[in-house]
RODO-2510 file (C-alpha; in nm, 4 decimals, decimal comma):
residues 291
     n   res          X          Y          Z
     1     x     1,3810   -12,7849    -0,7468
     2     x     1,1550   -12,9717    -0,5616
     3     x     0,7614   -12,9010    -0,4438
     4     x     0,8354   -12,7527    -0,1633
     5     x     1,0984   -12,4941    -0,2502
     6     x     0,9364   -12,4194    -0,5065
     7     x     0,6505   -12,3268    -0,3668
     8     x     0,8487   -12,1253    -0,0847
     9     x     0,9996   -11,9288    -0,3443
    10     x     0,6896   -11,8433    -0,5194
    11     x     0,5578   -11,6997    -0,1907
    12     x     0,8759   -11,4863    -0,1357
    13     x     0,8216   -11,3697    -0,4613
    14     x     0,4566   -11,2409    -0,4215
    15     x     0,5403   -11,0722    -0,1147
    16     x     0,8554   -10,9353    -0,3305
    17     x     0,5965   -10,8097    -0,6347
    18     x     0,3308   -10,6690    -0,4025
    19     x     0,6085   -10,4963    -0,1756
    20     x     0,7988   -10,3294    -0,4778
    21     x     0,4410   -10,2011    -0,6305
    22     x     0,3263   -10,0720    -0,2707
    23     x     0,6699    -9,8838    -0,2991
    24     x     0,6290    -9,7741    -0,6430
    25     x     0,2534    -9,6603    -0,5961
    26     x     0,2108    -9,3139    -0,7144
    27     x     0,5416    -9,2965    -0,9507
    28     x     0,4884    -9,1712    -1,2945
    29     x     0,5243    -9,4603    -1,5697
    30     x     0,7582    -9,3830    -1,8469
    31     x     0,7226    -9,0669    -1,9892
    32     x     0,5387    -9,0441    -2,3510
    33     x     0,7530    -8,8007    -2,6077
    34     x     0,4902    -8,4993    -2,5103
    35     x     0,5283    -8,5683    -2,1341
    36     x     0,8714    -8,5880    -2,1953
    37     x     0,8544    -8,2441    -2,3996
    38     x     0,5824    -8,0980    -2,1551
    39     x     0,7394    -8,1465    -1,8216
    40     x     0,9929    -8,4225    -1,7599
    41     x     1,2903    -8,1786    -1,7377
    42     x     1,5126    -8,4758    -1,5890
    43     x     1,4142    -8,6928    -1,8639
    44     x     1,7473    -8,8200    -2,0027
    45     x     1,7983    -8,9060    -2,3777
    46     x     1,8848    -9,2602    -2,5146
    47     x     1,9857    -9,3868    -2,8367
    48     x     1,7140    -9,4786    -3,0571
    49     x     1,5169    -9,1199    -2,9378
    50     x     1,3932    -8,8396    -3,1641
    51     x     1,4969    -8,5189    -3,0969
    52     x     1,2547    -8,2003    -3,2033
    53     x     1,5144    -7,9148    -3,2371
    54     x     1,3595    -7,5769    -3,2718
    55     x     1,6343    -7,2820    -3,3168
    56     x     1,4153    -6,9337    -3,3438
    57     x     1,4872    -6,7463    -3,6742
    58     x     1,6895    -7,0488    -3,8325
    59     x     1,4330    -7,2358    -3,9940
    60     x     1,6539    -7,3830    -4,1928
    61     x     1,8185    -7,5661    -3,8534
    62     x     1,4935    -7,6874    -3,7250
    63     x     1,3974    -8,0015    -3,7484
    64     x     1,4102    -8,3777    -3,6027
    65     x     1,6797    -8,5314    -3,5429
    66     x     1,7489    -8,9039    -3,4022
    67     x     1,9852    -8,9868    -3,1702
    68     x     2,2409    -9,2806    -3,3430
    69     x     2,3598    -9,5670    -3,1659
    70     x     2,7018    -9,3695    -3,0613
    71     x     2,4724    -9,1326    -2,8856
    72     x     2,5196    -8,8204    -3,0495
    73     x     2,2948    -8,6690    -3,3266
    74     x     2,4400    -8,4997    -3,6827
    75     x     2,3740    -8,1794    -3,6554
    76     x     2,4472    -7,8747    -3,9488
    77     x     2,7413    -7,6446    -3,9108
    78     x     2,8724    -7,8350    -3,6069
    79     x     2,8628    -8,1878    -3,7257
    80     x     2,8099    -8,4819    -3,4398
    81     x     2,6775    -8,3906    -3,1382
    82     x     2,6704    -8,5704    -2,7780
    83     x     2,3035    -8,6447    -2,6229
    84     x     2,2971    -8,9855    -2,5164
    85     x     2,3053    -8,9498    -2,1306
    86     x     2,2050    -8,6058    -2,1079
    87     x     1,8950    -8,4319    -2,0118
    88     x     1,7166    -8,2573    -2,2749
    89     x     1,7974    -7,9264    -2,0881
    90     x     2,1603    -8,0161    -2,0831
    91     x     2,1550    -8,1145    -2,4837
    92     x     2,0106    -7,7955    -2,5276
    93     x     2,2929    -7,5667    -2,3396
    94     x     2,5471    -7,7822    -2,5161
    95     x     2,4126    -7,7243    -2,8560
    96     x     2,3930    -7,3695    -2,7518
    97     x     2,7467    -7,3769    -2,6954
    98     x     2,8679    -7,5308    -3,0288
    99     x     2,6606    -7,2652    -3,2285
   100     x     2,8025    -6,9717    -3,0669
   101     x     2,9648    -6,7649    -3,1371
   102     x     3,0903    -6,8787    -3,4771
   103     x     2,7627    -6,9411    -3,6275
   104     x     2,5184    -6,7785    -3,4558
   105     x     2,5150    -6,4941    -3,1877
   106     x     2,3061    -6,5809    -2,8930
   107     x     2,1463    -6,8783    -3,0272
   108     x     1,7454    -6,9115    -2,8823
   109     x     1,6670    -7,2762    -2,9083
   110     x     1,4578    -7,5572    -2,7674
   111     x     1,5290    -7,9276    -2,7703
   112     x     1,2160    -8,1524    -2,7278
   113     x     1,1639    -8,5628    -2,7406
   114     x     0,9877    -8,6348    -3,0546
   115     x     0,9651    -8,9727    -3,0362
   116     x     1,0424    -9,1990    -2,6931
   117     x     1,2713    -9,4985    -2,7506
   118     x     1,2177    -9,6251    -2,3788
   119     x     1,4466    -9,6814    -2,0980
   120     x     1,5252   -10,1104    -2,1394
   121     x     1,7509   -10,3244    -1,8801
   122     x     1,9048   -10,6261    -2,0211
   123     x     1,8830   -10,9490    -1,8543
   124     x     2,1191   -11,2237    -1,9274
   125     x     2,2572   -11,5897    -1,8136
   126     x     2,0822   -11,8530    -1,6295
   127     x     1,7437   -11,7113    -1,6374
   128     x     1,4487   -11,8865    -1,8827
   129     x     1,3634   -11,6016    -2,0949
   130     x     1,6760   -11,3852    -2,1267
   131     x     1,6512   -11,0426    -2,3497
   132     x     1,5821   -10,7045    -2,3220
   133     x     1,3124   -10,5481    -2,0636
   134     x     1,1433   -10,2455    -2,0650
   135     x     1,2184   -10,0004    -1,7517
   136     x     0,9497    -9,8228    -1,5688
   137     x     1,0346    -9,6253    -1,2852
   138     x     1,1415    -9,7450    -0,9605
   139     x     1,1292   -10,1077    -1,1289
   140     x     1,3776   -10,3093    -0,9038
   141     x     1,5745   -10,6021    -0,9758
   142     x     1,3690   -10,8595    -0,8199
   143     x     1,0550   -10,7543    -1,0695
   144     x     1,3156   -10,7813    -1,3758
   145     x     1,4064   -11,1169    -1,2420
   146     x     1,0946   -11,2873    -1,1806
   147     x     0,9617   -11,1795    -1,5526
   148     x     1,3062   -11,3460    -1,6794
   149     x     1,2475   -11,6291    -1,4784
   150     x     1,5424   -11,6854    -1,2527
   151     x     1,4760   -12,0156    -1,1009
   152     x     1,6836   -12,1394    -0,8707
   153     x     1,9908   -11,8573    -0,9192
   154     x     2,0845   -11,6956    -0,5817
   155     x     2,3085   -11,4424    -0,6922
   156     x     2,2703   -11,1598    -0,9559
   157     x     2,4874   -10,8834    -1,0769
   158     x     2,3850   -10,5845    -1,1842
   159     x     2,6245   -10,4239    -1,5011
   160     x     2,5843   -10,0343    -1,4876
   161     x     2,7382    -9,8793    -1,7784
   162     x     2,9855    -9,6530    -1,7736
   163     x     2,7774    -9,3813    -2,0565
   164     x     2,5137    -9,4264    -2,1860
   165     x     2,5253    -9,8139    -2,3823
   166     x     2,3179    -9,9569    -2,6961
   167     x     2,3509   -10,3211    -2,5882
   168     x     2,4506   -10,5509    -2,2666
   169     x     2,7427   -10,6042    -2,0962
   170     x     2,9241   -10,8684    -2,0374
   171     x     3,1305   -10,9272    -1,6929
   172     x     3,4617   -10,7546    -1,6979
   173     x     3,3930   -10,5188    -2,0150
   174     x     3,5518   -10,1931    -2,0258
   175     x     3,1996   -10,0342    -2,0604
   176     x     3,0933   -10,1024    -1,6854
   177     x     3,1020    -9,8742    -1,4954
   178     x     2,9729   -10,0184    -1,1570
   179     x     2,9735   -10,3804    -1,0818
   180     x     2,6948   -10,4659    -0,8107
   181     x     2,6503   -10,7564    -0,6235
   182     x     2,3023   -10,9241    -0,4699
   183     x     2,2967   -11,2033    -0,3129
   184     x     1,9152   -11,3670    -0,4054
   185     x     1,8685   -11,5820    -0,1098
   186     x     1,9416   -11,2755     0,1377
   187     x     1,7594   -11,0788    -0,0412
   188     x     1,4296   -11,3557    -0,0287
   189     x     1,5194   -11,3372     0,3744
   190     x     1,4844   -10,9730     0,3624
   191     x     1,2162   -10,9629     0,2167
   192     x     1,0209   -11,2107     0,4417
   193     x     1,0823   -10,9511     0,7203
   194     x     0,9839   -10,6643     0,5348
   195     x     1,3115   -10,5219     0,4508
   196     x     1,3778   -10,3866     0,0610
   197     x     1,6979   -10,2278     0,0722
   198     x     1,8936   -10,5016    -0,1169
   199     x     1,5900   -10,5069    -0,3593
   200     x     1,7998   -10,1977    -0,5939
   201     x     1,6063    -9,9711    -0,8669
   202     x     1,7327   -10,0448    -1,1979
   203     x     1,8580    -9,7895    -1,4557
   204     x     1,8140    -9,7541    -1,8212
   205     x     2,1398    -9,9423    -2,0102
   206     x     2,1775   -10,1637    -1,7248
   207     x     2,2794   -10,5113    -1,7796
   208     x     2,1257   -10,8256    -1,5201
   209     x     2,3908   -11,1248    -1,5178
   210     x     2,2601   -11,3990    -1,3335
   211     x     2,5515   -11,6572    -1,3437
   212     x     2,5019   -12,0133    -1,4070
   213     x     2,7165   -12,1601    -1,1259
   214     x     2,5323   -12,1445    -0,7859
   215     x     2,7889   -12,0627    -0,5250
   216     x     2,5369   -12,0936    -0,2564
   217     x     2,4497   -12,4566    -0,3737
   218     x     2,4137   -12,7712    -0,1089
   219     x     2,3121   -13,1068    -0,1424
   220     x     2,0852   -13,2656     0,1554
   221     x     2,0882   -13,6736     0,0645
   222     x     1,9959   -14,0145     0,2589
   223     x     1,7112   -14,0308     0,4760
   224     x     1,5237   -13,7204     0,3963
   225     x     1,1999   -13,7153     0,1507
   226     x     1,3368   -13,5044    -0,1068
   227     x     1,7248   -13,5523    -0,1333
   228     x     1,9195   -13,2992    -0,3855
   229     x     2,0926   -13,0074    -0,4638
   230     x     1,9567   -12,6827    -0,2689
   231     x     2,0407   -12,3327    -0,2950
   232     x     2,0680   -12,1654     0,0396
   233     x     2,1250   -11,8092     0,1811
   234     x     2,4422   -11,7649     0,4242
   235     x     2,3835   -11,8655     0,7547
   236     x     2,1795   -12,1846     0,6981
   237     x     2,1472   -12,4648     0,9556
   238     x     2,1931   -12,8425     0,8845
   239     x     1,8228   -12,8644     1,0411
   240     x     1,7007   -12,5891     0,7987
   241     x     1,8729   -12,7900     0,5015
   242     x     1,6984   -13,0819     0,6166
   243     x     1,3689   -12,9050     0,6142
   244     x     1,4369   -12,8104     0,2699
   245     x     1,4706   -13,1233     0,1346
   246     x     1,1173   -13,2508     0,3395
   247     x     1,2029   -13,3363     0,6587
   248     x     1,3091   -13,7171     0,7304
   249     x     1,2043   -14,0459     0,6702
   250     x     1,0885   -14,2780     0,9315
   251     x     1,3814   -14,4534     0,8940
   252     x     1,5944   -14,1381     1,0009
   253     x     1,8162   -14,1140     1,2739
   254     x     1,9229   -13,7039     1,3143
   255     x     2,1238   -13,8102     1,5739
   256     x     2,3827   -13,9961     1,2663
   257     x     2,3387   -13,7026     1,0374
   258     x     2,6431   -13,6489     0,9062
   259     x     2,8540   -13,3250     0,6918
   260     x     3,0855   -13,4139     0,4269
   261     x     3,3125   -13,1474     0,3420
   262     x     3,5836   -13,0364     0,0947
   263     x     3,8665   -12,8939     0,3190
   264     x     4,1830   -12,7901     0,1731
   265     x     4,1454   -13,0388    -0,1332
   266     x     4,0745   -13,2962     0,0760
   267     x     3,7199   -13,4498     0,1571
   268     x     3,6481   -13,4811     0,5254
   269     x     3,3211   -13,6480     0,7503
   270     x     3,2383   -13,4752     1,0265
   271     x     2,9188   -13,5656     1,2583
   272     x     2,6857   -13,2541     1,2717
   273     x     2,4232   -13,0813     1,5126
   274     x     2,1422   -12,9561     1,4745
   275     x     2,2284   -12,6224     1,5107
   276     x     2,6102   -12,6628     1,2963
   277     x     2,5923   -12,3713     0,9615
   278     x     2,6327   -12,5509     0,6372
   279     x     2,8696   -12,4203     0,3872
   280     x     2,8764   -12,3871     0,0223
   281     x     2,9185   -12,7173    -0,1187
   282     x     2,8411   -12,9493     0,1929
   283     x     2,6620   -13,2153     0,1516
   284     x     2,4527   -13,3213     0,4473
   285     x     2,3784   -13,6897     0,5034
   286     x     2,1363   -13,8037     0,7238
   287     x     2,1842   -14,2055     0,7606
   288     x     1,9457   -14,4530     0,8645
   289     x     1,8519   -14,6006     1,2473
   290     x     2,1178   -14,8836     1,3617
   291     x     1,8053   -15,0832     1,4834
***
């Protein structure tokens, strides 16, 4: 990527940052085990968490119990039970269920976090630093992908799992449950004009796949001060391209730029304007002054 792009993207990116934290201003960071316990009703359980089960007259029930990575908890009299992707209020009526009425009549319990695992994304493929990420609230995808450093990519997908998952995803598994699309360099447009509704919230499990083929990818060569391959959002002009690349030499001639382009297995020269949209895979030439 050369000086210039680069430095375009790392101002789409600030304004991407700053925009996401102006929207996020005011939400609650991830809740600590007693916040969790105290008042985050909605706060959903994950493998890896601590659960603080308290059932009233049955000290001999009570106690903590973590959550494995299947997502249930071993529990006495009724053996394994489900809490991965459940509230702690919902854990609590299902436990409630399971106990009664063969063991206990009326059961009066309480299910509490006892220790927090976190809510994590994972983020995989052509980024620099791929791995797991922590999730705060309202964190979006762009955030995730600037910490994983995503270079040059211009599309992402987001893996949602189906339940609640242990690990990542991988395209295609039978674990996802919702495959979603962004495309990177519409979203960096967006973004320039103020608009965040590609920019998605993340969820805890998700998987980030940022795939190392660039569909989006052009190459801008001759007569231009940067010549090379380009990533570029849908709806890009030869002159934009150009522009990209650092504008011409003084030996340019824009009237001779040319498009070379693969149609139907076959690779065709076609003299461009200005004003023509590039496609994925063109490369535009500019060529030289006759005299």
């Amino acid at each position: 990527m050369n000086e210039r792009t680069s430095l375009l993207r790392a101002l789409v990116l600030a304004v991407v940052v700053l925009a996401a934290a102006a929207a996020a201003f005011g939400q609650a960071a991830p809740p600590s085990a007693g916040q969790a316990a105290g008042g985050q009703e909605n706060y959903v359980i994950g493998r890896g968490d601590v659960l603080n089960v308290t059932v009233y007259d049955q000290p001999e029930l009570s106690g903590k119990y973590p959550v494995e990575s299947d997502g249930s908890f071993r529990f006495p009299l009724v053996g394994r039970v489900k809490a991965a992707g459940l509230t702690l209020r919902q854990a609590e009526a299902d436990l409630r269920r399971l106990l009664s009425p063969d063991y206990l009549k009326n059961p009066q319990l309480t299910i509490n976090l006892d220790q927090f695992r976190g809510q994590r994304v994972f983020v995989f493929g052509a980024v620099s630093s791929p791995g797991t990420y922590p999730l705060a609230d309202g964190t979006t995808i762009i955030e995730v992908l600037v910490k994983a450093g995503y270079g040059a990519a211009s599309v992402a997908t987001v893996l949602r799992p189906r339940n609640s998952q242990s690990g990542p995803l991988q395209p295609g598994a039978a674990g996802v449950g919702e495959t979603i699309r962004v495309n990177l360099r519409e979203l960096e447009k967006d973004v320039e004009n103020g608009i965040l509704a590609r920019n998605i919230a993340l969820r805890d499990g998700d998987t980030v796949f940022v795939p190392r083929f660039d569909p989006n990818r052009i190459y801008v060569t001759g007569e231009v001060k940067s010549p090379g391959a380009y990533s570029v959002p849908e709806g890009t002009t030869v002159l934009q391209a150009i522009t990209l690349a650092g504008g011409v030499t003084e030996k340019a001639s824009l009237r001779r730029t040319q498009i070379i382009r693969l149609v139907k297995g076959e690779q065709k020269k076609v003299n461009a304007k200005m004003s023509d949209i590039v496609q994925p895979g063109d490369t535009v030439v500019v060529n030289e002054k006759l005299f």
